[in-house]
C-alpha positions as CSV (number, residue, x, y, z in Angstrom):
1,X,-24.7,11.0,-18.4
2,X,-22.9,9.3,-21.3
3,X,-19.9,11.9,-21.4
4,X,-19.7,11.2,-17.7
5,X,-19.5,7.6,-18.3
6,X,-17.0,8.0,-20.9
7,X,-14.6,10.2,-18.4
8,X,-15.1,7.2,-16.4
9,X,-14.2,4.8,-18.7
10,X,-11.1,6.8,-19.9
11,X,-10.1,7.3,-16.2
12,X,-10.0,3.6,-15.4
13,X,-8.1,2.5,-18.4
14,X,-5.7,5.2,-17.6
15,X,-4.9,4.2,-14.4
16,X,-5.1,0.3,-15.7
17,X,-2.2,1.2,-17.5
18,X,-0.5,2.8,-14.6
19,X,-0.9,-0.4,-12.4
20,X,0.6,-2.3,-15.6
21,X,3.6,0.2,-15.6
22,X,3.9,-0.3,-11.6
23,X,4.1,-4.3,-12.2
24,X,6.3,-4.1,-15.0
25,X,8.3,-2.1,-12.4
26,X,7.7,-4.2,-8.9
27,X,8.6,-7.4,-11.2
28,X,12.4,-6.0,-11.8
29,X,12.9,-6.6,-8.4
30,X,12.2,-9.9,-8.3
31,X,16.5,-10.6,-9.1
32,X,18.4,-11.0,-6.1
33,X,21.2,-8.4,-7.0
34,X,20.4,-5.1,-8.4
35,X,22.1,-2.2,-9.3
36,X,21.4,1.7,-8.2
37,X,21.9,2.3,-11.7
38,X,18.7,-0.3,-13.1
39,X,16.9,0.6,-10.0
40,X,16.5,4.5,-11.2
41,X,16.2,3.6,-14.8
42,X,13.1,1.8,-13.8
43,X,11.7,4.3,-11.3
44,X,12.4,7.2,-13.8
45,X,9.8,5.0,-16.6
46,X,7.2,5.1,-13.8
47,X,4.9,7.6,-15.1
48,X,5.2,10.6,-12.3
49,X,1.2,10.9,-11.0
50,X,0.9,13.5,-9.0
51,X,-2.9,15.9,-9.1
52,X,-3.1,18.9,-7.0
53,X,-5.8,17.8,-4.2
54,X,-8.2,21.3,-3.0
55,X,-11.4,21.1,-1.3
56,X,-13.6,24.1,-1.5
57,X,-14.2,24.8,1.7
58,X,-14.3,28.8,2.2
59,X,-17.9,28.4,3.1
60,X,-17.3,26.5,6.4
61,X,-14.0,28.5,7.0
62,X,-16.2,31.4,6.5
63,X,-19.0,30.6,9.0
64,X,-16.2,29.6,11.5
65,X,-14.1,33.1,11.3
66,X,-17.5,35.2,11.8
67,X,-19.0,33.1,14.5
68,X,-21.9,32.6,12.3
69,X,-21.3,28.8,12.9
70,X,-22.7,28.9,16.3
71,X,-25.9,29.6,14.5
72,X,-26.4,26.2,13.0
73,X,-27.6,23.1,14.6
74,X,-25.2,21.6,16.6
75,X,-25.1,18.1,15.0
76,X,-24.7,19.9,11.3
77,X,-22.3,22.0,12.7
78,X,-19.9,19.3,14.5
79,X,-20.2,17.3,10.7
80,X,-18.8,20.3,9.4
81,X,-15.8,20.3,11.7
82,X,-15.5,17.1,11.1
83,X,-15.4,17.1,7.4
84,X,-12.9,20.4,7.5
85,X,-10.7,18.3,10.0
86,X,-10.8,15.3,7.4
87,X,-10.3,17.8,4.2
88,X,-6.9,19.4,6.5
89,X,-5.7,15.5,7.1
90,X,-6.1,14.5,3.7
91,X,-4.2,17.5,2.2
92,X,-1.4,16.6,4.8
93,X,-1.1,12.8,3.9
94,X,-1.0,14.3,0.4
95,X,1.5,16.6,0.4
96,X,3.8,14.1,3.1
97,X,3.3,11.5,-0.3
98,X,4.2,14.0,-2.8
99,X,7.4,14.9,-0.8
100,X,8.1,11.4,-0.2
101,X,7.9,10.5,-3.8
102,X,10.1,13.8,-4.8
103,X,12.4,12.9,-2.4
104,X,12.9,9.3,-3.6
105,X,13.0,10.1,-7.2
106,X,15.9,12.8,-6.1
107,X,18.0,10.8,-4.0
108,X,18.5,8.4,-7.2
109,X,19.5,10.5,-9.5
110,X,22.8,10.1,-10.8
């Protein structure tokens, strides 16, 4: 329990600092005029965050491809299509970010 909480605490003042990085950042825009130029140089000190996001979900994939999910109660079983339709959309919206964020960083450089 206390090695969890100190992943925890490390994990939180790590992205503390991020959110201090984003400010320091979000505050250069604050001038009325500003060049391409001092826009990338700021983006490019933003520290790049990106994790790989997976779901292990062979099991319901795996009950769905051999008809063995027809074999569970129907209110588990609807949960679990649920939760694999959440776990696709999630993935998506991650992916759609990472490319977004890829595509800004590239369209700035010089």
């Amino acid at each position: 329990m206390n090695s969890d909480i100190m992943v925890a605490q490390k994990t939180i003042e790590k992205f503390n600092n991020y959110l201090k990085e984003y400010q320091v950042y979000t505050n250069t825009y604050n001038n009325d005029v500003l060049p391409p130029n001092q826009v990338y140089e700021q983006i490019s000190k933003l520290p790049v965050i990106s994790t790989p996001l997976t779901f292990n979900s062979s099991t319901i994939e795996s009950l769905q491809n051999n008809g063995d999910v027809g074999l569970i109660p129907s209110e588990i079983r609807n949960k679990l299509i649920d939760l694999k339709r959440q776990q696709n959309l999630t993935t998506r919206r991650a992916e759609y970010t990472d490319d977004g964020k890829n595509g800004v960083i590239q369209n700035l450089n010089p």
